[in-house]
N, C-alpha and C positions, 0 to 999 in steps of 0.2 A: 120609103126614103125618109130620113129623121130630116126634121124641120129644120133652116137655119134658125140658128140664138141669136140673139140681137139685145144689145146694153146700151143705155144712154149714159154719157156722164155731160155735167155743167164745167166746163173748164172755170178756173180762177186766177183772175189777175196778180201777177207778181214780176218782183223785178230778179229773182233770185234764182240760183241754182242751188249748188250745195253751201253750206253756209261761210264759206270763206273762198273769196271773198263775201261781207255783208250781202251785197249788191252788186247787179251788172250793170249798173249805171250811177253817177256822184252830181252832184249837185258844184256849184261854180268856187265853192271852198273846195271840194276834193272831198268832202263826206260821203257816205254812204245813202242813198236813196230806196230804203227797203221797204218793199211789199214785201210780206213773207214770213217765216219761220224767226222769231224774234228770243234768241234766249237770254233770259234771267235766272237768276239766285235758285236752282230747283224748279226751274217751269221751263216748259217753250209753250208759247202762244205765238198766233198769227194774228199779223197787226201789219200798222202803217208806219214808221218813222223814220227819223232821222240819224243814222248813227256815224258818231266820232270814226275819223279817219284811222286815228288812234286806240281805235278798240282791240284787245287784244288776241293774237292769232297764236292758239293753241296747233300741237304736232298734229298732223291727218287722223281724222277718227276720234279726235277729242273736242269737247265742247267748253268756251269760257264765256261768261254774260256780254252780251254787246255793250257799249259804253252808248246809251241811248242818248243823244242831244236835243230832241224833239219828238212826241208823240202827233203822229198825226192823223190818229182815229175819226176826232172829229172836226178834222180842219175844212175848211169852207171852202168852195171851190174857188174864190178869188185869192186867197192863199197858194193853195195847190199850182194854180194859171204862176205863181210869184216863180214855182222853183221848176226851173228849166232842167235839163236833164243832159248828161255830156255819159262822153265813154270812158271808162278806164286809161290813165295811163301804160304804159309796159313801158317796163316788166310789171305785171298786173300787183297791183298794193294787196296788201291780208289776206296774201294767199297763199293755203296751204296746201294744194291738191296737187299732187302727184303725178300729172299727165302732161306727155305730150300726144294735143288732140289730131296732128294731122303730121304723122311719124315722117313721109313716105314728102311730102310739101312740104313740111317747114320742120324741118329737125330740130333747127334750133331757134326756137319761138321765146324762147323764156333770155334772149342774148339780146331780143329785140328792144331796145330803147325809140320810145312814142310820145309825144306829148300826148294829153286828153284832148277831145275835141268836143263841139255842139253835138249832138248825137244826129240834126240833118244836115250835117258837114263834114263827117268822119272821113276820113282818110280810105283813099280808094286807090286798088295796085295801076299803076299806069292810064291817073286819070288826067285827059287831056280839056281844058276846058271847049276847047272846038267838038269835044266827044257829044254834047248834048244831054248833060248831067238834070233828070226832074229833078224842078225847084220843090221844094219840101217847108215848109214854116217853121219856126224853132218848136223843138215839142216839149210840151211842159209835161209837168205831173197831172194836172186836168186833162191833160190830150190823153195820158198811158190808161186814165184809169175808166176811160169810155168802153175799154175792150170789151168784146163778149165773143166766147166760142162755145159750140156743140160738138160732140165726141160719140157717132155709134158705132161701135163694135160689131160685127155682124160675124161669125163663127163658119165654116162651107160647111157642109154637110156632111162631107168625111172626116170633120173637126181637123185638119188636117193643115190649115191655114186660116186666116183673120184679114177683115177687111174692116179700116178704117178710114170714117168718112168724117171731114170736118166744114163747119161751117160758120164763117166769121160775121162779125159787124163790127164798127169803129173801131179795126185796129188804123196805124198810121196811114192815112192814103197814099195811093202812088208805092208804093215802097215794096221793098223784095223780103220776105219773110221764107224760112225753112221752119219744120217740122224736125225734132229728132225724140230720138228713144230713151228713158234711162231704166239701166235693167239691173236686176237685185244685186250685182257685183261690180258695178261699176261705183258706187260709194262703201266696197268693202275692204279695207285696210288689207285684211287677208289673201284678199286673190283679188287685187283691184280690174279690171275691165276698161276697153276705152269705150267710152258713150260714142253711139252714131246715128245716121240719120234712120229718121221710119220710113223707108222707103229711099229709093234712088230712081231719078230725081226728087232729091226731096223739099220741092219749090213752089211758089208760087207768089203774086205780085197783087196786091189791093187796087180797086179803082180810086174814083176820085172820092167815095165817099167811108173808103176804108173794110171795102166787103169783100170776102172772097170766098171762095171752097180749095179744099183738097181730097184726096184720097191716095192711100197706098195701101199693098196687099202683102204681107208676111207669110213666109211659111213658120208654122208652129213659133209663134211669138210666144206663149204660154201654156212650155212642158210641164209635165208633174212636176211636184218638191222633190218624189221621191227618187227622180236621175239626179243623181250625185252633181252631173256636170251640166243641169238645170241653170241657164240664167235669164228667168221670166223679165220680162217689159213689167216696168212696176208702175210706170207713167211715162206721162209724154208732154213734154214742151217746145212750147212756139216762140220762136226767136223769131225780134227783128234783127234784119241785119245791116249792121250801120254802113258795114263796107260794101254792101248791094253787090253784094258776090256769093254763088254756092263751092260748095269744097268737094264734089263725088264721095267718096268715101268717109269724109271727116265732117266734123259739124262748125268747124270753122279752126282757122291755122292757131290764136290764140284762145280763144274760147273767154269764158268769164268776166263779157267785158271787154275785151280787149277788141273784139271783130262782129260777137254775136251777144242778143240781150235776149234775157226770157222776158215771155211779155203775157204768155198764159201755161197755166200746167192745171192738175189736179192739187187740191193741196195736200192731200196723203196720199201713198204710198196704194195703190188699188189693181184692179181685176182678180183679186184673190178667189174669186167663183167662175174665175173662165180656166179650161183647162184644155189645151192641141196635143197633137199627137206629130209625131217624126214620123 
């Protein structure tokens, strides 16, 4: 019997999904709050700042420099504790992407007009205050950047499916967090893909001190390159979810901000040495 594989990854804190919008969360001007993939003039570097609301949004698949208003590589965490952290308005600002996340729920997601909110105040479908909503503290930028997660990959033994096991500390306490997938054709201009969850259910809720585990089991999450209709899990990101809601099928009705925040992922693009079998 061949041995299960087994892979550790260190997840990394970000506010970001694909680059446009900047960020999945803004600060109390409506700027952009990025952990994340930060482009400039001929680079991308991973960094921390501030970027202009006004930065500008290139067609899908293309890339222009962020209009950076603050670097905040080396800001102090009494700095950090300054800038609170809210959710996108909708229709989601600078953004370019191409989807609707949740076809089949909310068809018409991008028609939705929202003010932005606190990010532990967001807006919740038929919330009744008698429902018994956890209180949550306003979360700043010092609260997001606590997070830590572990990522192992474990392969069956018929390579035939993958099991991923996660395990958190200091993300937000109290709070409803999913897990979803993003897979090489979902950021491809050419055959785009809609992102989903790594598993169904793909849930789980922090205690008081922001800990928690998951797991979920895939079959053949990473075919060969060489099937044609190959579309490998390239990473994987952990949303808070502001609206303490899961979607089954979808990773949230507006996505980028709008419902759901990434709050960990890898920061490139990885498993290029794991390979399942259909």
């Amino acid at each position: 019997m061949e041995i299960n594989k087994t892979y550790i990854y260190e997840l990394s804190i970000t506010t970001q999904g694909p680059l446009y919008p900047p960020s999945e969360v803004i600060d109390k001007n409506g700027d952009f709050v990025v952990i994340g993939t930060l482009p400039q003039e001929g680079e991308r570097n991973w960094g921390m700042a501030i970027v202009d609301k006004k930065t500008p949004v290139p067609t899908f698949g293309y890339v222009e420099p962020y209009l950076i208003k603050k670097d905040l590589s080396n800001a102090s965490i009494k700095e950090l504790s300054d800038i609170e952290l809210f959710t996108l308005p909708l229709p989601l600002p600078s953004n370019n992407y191409p989807m609707v996340f949740a076809p089949e729920q909310c068809p018409n997601a991008g028609e939705v007009v929202r003010d932005s909110c606190s990010l532990n105040q967001a807006y919740i479908s038929d919330y009744r205050e008698s429902d018994g909503r956890r209180k949550i503290n306003k979360i700043t930028l010092a609260d997001w950047v606590k997070a830590e997660g572990t990522l192992t990959v474990t392969v069956a033994d018929n390579s035939r499916s993958a099991r991923f096991d996660f395990v958190f500390s200091h993300l937000i306490p109290n709070s409803l967090y999913t897990v979803m997938s993003l897979r090489e054709n979902d950021l491809n201009p050419a055959m785009l893909s809609r992102p989903g969850p790594l598993g169904i259910p793909n849930v789980f809720v922090t205690d008081e001190h922001g800990s928690a585990s998951y797991w979920a089991i895939l079959d053949n999450p990473f075919p060969s390159n060489v099937d044609e209709d190959a579309n490998r899990i390239i990473n994987v990101v952990v949303l808070f979810m502001s609206s303490q809601q899961s979607y089954g099928g979808a990773i949230g009705l507006y996505g980028l901000g709008g419902d759901i925040h990434a709050h960990l992922k890898l920061k490139k693009s990885d498993f290029h040495d794991i390979t399942t079998l259909g």
